[in-house]
C-alpha positions as CSV (number, residue, x, y, z in Angstrom):
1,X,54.1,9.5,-26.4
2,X,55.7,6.0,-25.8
3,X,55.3,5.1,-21.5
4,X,56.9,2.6,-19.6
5,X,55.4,1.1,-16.6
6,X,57.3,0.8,-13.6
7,X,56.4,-0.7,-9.7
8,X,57.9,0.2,-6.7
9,X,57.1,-1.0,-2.9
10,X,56.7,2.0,-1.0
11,X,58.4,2.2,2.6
12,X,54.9,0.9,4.1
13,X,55.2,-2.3,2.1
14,X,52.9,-0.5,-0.1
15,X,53.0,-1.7,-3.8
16,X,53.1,1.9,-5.8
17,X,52.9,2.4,-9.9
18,X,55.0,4.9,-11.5
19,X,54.8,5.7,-14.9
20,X,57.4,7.7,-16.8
21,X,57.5,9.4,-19.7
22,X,60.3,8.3,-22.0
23,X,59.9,11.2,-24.1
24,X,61.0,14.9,-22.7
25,X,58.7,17.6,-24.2
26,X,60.3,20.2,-26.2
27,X,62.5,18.3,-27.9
28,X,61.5,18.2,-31.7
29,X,64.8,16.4,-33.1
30,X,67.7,14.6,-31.5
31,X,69.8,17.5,-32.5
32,X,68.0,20.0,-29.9
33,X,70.6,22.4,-28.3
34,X,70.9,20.9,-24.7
35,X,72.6,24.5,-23.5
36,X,68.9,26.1,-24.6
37,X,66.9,23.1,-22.5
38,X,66.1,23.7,-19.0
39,X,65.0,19.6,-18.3
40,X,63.5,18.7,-14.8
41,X,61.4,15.8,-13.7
42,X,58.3,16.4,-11.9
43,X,56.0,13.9,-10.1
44,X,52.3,13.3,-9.5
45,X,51.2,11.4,-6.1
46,X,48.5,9.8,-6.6
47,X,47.7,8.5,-3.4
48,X,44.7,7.8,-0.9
49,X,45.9,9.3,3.0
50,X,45.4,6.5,6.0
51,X,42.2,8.3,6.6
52,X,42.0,10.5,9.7
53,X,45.7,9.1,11.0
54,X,48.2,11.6,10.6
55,X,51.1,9.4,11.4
56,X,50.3,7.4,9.0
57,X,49.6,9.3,6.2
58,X,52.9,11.2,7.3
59,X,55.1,8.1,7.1
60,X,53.2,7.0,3.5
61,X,54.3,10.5,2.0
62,X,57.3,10.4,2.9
63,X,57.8,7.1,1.3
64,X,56.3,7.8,-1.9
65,X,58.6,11.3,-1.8
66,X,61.6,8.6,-1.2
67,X,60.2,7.0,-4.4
68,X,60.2,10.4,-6.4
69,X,63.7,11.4,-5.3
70,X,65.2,7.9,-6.4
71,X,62.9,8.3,-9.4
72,X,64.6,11.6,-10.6
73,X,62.1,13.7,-10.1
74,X,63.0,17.2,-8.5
75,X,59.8,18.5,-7.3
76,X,56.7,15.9,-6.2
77,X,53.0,17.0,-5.9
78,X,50.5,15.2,-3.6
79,X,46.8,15.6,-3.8
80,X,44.3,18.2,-1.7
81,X,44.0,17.9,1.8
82,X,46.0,15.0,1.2
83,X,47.2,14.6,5.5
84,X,45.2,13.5,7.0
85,X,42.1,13.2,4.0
86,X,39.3,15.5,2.3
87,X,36.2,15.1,4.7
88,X,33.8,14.0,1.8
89,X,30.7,14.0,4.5
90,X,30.3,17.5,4.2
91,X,28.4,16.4,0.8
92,X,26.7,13.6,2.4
93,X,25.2,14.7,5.9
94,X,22.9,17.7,6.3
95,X,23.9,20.3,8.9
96,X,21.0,19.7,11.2
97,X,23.2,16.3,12.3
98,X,25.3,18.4,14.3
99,X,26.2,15.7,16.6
100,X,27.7,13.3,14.1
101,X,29.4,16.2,11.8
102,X,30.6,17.7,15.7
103,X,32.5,14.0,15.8
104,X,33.6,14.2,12.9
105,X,35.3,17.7,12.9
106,X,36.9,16.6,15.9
107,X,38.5,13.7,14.3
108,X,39.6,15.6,11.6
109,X,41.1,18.5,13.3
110,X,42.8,15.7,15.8
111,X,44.4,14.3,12.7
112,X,45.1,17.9,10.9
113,X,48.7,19.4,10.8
114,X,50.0,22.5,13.0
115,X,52.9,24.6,10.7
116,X,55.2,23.6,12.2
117,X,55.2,20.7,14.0
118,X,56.3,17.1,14.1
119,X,54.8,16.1,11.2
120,X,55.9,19.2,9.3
121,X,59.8,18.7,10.3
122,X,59.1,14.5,9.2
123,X,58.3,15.7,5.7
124,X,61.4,18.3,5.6
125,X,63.6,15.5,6.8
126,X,62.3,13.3,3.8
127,X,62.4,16.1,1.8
128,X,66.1,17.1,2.3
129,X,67.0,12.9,2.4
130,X,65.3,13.0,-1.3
131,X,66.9,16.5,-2.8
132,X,63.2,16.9,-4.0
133,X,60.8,20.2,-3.5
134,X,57.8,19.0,-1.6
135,X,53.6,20.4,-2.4
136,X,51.1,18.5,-0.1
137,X,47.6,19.4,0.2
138,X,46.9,19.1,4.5
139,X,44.1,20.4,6.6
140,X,45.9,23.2,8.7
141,X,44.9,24.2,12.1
142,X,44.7,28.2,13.0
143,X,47.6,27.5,15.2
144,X,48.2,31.6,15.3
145,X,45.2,31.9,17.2
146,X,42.3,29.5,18.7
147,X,43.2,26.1,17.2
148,X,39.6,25.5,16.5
149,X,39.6,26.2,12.7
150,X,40.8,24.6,9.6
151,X,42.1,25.6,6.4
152,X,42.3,24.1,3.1
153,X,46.3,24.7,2.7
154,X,49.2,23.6,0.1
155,X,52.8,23.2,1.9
156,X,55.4,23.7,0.4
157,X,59.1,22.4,1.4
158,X,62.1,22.6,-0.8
159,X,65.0,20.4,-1.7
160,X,67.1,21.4,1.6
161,X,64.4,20.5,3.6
162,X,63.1,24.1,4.5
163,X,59.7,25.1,4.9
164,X,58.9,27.6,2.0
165,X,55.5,29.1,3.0
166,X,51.8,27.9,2.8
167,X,49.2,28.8,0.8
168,X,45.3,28.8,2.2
169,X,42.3,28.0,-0.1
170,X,40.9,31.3,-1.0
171,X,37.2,30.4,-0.9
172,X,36.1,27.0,0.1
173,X,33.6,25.5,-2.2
174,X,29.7,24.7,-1.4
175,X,29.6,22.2,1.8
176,X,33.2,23.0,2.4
177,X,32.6,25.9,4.1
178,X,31.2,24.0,6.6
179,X,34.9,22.5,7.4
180,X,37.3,25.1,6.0
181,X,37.6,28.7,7.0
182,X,38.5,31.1,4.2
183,X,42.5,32.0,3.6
184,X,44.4,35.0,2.7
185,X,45.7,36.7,-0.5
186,X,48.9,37.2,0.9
187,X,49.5,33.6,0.8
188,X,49.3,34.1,-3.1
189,X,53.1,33.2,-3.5
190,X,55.6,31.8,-6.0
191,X,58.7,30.3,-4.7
192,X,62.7,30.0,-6.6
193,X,63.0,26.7,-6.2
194,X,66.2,24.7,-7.3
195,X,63.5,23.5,-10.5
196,X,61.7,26.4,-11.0
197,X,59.4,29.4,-10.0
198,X,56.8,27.4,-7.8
199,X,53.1,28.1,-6.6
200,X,50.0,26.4,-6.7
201,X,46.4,27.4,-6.0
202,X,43.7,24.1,-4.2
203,X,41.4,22.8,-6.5
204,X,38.2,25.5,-7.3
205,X,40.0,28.6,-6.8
206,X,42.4,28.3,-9.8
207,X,38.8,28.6,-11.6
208,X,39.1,32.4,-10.2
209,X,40.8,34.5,-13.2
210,X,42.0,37.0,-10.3
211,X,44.1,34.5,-8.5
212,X,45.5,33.1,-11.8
213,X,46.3,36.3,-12.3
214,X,48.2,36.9,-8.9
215,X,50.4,34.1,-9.6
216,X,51.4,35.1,-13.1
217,X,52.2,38.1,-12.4
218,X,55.2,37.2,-10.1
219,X,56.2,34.9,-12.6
220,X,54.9,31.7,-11.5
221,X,56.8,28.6,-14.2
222,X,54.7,25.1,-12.5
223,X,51.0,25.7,-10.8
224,X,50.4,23.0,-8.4
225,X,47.0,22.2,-8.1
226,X,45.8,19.5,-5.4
227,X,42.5,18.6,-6.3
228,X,39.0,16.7,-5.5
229,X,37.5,17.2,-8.8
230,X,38.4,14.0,-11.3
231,X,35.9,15.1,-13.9
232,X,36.9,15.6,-17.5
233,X,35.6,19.2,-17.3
234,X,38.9,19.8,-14.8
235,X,41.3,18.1,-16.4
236,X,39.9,20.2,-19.4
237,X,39.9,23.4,-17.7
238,X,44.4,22.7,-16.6
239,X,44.4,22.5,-20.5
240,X,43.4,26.3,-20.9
241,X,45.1,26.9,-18.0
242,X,48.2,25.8,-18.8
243,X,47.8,27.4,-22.1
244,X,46.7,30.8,-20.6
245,X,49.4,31.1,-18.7
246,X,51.8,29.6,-20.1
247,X,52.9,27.1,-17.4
248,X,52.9,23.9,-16.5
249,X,50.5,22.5,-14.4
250,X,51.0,19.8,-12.1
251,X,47.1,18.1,-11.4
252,X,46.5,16.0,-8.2
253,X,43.9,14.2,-7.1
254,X,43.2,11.3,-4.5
255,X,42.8,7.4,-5.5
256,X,40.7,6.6,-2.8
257,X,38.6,3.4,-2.3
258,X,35.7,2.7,-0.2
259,X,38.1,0.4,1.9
260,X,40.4,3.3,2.8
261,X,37.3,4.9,4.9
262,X,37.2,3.0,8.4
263,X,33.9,1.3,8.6
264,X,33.4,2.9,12.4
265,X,33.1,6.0,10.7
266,X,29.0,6.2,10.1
267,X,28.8,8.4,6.8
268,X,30.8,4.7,5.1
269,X,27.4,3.5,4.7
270,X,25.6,6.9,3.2
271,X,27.5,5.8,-0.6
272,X,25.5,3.9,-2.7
273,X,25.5,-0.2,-1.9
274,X,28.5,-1.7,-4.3
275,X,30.6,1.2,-4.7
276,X,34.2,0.6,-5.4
277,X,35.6,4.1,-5.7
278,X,35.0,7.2,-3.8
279,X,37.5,9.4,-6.0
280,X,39.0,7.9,-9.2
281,X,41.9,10.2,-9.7
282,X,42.2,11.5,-13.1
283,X,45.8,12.8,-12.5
284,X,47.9,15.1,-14.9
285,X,50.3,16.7,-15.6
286,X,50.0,19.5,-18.7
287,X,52.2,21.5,-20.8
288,X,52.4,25.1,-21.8
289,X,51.0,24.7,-24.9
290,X,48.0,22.6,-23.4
291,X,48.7,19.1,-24.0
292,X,48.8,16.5,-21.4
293,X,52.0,15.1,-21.0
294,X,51.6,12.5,-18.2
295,X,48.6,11.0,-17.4
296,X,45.9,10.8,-16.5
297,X,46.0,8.2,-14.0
298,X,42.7,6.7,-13.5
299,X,41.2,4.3,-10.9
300,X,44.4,3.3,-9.2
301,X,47.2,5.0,-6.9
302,X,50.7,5.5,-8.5
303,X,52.6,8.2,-9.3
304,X,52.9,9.8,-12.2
305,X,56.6,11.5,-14.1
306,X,57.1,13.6,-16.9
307,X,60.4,15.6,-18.4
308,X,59.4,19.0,-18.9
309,X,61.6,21.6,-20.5
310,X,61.2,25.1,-18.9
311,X,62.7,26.9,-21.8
312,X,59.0,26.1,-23.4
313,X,57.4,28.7,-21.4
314,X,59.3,31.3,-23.1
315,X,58.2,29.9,-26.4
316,X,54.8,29.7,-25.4
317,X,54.8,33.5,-24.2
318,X,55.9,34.7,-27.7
319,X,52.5,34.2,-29.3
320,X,50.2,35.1,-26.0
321,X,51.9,36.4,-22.7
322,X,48.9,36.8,-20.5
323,X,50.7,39.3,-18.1
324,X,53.4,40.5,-20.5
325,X,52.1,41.3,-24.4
326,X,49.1,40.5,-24.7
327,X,48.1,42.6,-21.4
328,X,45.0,45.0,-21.2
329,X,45.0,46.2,-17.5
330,X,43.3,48.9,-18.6
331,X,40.2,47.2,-19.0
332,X,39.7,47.0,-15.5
333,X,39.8,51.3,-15.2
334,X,36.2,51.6,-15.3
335,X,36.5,55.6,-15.9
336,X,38.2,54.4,-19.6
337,X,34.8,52.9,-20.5
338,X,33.1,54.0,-23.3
């Protein structure tokens, strides 16, 4: 697959990379029936947040979902806990530092997002300006009751500028749980979107078959997945996805430097002496049938396009339909066992 590069200044002066597919997958010959395609342009943002500043992370999304609109794409995908950052201590300083990780929690909650509130109607505004469906990975206070706790949450916006719902990460992962409360399967939703049945599940928990499961079974066409993990085993593992369910699956990750952590924050100095990169990226996006089709985008921020055809989720399902032909509910009936 032939890519052209292309670079953009983003509305923070910020030089961006965007790198489009010239190819649109499912076409096979350039006599393809164009009534039978269902074409859309998806997006990638692989971006590092203005650590810990809300505002500022804000203002650089929607810039970079400026970009996407004027781009062509119809639905944009930023990375986990993109506003206002992933807090990457929790790997770094042992519990027994409480007064340092007490600092930091306060910092991060300061600079963590309330649904709705000013930063929430900012990104519908750029949103609706774009005509582009919004999923950003943000740390979300438990505005509904204390205010005290954090959860690991995807928004998602849509093309008019309306907030669809949120989704909270099921189970946080190892040290997370030291930041992130856990969320609620009701927030296991899909969402008609102008481009498409839309959901998305944060990083580790699209590992959990069950909550695959949820989202295929109302439908779901594109998994967003904001992510920390930039290993070849994930980028691996949105393969089968992808393939299991017959969807495509938009990867995210952060490109974030050592430079983007402010050196007044203490746990800077805890990396190892000479490090350039705290998260390389690794960015995809994946096809029904399992191949990557954009991407991935390492060691740099940019943002990644591909043309996907929708009507090749139908044509995937023929062969294996996870929740449709090739379903065995039955196995779960424990009384049927022999």
């Amino acid at each position: 697959m032939v890519s052209r590069v292309r670079l953009y200044l983003s509305g923070d002066g910020q030089r961006l990379r965007h790198l489009q597919n010239d190819l649109t997958i499912g076409r096979v010959s350039p006599n393809t029936d164009k009534r039978q395609e269902q074409i859309i342009k998806v997006a990638a943002a692989q971006l590092s947040p203005v650590y810990l500043d809300k505002q500022q992370t804000v203002s650089k999304a929607c810039s970079a979902i400026a970009d996407a609109g004027s781009n062509g794409a119809e639905i944009v995908v930023f990375p986990e806990a993109f506003v206002s950052g992933y807090p990457d201590w929790v790997w770094l300083i042992p519990n027994s530092k409480g007064s340092e990780l007490n600092e930091l929690y306060q910092k991060l909650v300061a600079s963590a997002i309330r649904v709705p509130d000013e930063s929430t109607a900012e990104l519908c505004k750029a949103a609706k300006a774009a005509n582009i469906n919004v999923v950003i990975g943000i740390n979300e206070v438990n505005s509904e009751t204390s205010g005290g706790s954090l959860y690991n949450s995807i928004l998602f916006i849509d093309s008019k500028g309306e907030i669809l719902g949120t989704h909270r990460k099921l189970v946080p992962t190892g040290g997370e749980r030291l930041i992130w409360a856990q969320g609620d399967g009701r927030s296991l939703n899909t969402y008609e979107t102008s481009s498409g049945k839309l959901g998305g599940l944060v990083c580790w928990e699209i590992l959990m078959p069950l909550a695959r499961n949820a989202l295929y079974k109302k439908g779901i066409q594109i998994i967003a997945t904001p992510t920390w993990d930039k290993s070849p085993n994930w980028r691996i593992s949105m393969q089968h996805i992808a393939r299991e369910g017959g969807v495509f699956v938009i990867s995210v990750c952060q490109a974030l430097r050592m430079e983007d952590i402010p050196d007044e924050l203490g746990f800077k100095k805890l990396y190892p002496e000479g490090r350039e990169w705290i998260n390389h990226g690794n960015s995809c996006i994946v096809a029904p049938n399992g191949k990557i089709v954009a991407g991935p985008l390492e060691a740099e921020e940019g943002i990644l396009y591909a043309d996907i055809d929708l009507s090749e989720i139908i044509a995937a399902k023929r062969m294996f339909d996870v929740v449709g032909h090739y379903s065995r509910p039955d196995v779960f009936d424990q009384k049927n066992s022999i």
